[in-house]
N, C-alpha and C positions, 0 to 999 in steps of 0.2 A: 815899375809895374810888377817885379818880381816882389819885393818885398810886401805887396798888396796881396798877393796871390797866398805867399807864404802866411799870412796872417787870416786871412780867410779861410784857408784849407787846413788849418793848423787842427788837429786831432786833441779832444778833450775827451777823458775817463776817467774811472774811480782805480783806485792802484788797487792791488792787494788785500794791503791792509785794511782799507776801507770797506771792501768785500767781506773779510773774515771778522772784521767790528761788526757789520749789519749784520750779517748770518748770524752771529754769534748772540748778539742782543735777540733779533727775532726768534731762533730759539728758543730761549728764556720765556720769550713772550707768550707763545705758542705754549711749552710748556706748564705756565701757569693756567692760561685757560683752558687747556684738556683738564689739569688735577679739578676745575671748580667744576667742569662741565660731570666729569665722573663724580666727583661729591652730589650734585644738585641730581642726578640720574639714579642713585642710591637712594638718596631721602624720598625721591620722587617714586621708587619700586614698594621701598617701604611704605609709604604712607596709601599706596594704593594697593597692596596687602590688606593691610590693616582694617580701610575701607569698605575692602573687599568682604573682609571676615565679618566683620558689624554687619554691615547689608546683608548677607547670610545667616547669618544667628539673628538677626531682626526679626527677615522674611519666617526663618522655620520655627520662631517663639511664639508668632504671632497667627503663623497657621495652624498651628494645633490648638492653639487658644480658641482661633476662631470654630472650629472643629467641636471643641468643648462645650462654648456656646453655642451651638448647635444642635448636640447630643438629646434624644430621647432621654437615655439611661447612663450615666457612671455604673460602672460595674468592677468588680475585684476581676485582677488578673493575673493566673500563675505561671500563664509563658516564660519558657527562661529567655532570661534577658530582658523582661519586660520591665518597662516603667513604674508595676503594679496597678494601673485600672487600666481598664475597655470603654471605648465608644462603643452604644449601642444607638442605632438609628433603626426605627421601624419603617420600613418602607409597604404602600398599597398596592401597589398596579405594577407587581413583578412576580414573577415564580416565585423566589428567593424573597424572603418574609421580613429578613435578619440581617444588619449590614455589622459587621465589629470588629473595629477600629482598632488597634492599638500599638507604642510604640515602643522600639524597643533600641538598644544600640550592642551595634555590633562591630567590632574591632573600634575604631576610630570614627565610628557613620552611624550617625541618628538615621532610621528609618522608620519608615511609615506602614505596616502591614493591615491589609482589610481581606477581609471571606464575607461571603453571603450565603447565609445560608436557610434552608426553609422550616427550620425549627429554634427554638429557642434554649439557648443553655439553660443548665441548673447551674447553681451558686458554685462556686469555686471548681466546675468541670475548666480542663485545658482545651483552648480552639487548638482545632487539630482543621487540618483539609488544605487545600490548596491556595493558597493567597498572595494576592498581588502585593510586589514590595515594591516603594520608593524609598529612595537614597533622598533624603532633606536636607542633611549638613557633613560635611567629609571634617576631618578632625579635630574632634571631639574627645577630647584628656579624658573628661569624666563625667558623668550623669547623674548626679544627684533627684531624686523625687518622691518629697512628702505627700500625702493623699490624706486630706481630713474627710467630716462629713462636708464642709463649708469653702474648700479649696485646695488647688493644688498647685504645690510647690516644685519649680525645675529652678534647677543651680547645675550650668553646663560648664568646665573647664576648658576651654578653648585652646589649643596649640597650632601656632602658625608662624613661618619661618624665625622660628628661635622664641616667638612672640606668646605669652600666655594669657590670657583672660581668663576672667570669672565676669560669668554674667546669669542674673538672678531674675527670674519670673513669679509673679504668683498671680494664677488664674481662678476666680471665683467660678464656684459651678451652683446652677440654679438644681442640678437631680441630682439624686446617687439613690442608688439602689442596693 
């Protein structure tokens, strides 16, 4: 009966060695898929940058465009910093007569400036007065823009985490003044 007991009760484990085999391999393990998890987490930052930046240079290429199309008047514009033309939109059923548009970039940021006002410029006068600005695009290398009678050309240099673009617009205008 002893001997049954002995055999039943008998204590089975992994020694040592075998402990320090398994840690040591799962390490390894473990190891390799942190390195692929941080690779795939990197490309994944990156490409939603990137993403980022298009959707944003899309949206503000596309909103000026449509602006343009819109436009009463193209007008010359000698704001510093300016693009070179103005939106003019004539507005009826306001104080303010005169709506004028135009954009300009400032450090690294395409913005958007507008004034209303109840008279009409003359040719090559500077808007001057108080004007709402929006921020459209945050870094922005460079500004490029031609102005014909027949279109206008944006070519924006793009800078974002190390990352560069160029990207080129040409918007037909039905006025210019």
């Amino acid at each position: 009966m002893k001997l049954y007991l002995n055999k039943f009760y008998r204590k089975r484990g992994f020694t040592l060695i075998e402990l320090i085999i398994t840690l040591a391999i799962s390490l390894i393990v473990f190891s390799v898929l942190g390195s692929i998890l941080n690779i795939t987490l990197k490309t994944l930052n990156a490409s939603n940058s990137t993403d980022s930046m298009f959707n944003d240079t899309y949206f503000s290429l596309n909103y000026i465009a449509d602006e343009i199309y819109s436009a009463d008047y193209i007008i010359p514009n000698k704001n510093k910093g300016s693009l070179g033309f103005a939106i003019l939109n004539t507005m009826n059923n306001r104080d303010e007569k005169y709506r004028y548009i135009y954009y300009s970039l400032d450090g690294m940021a395409l913005e958007r400036k507008a004034i209303n006002l109840k008279y009409r410029l003359k040719n090559e006068e500077v808007l001057s007065g108080k004007f709402g600005t929006n921020i459209l695009l945050n870094n922005v290398k460079s500004l490029e823009c031609l102005v014909s009678d027949e279109s206008i050309d944006l070519e924006m240099n793009l800078l974002e985490n190390g990352l560069e673009k160029c990207i080129r617009k040409i918007i037909a205008i039905r006025t210019f003044e």
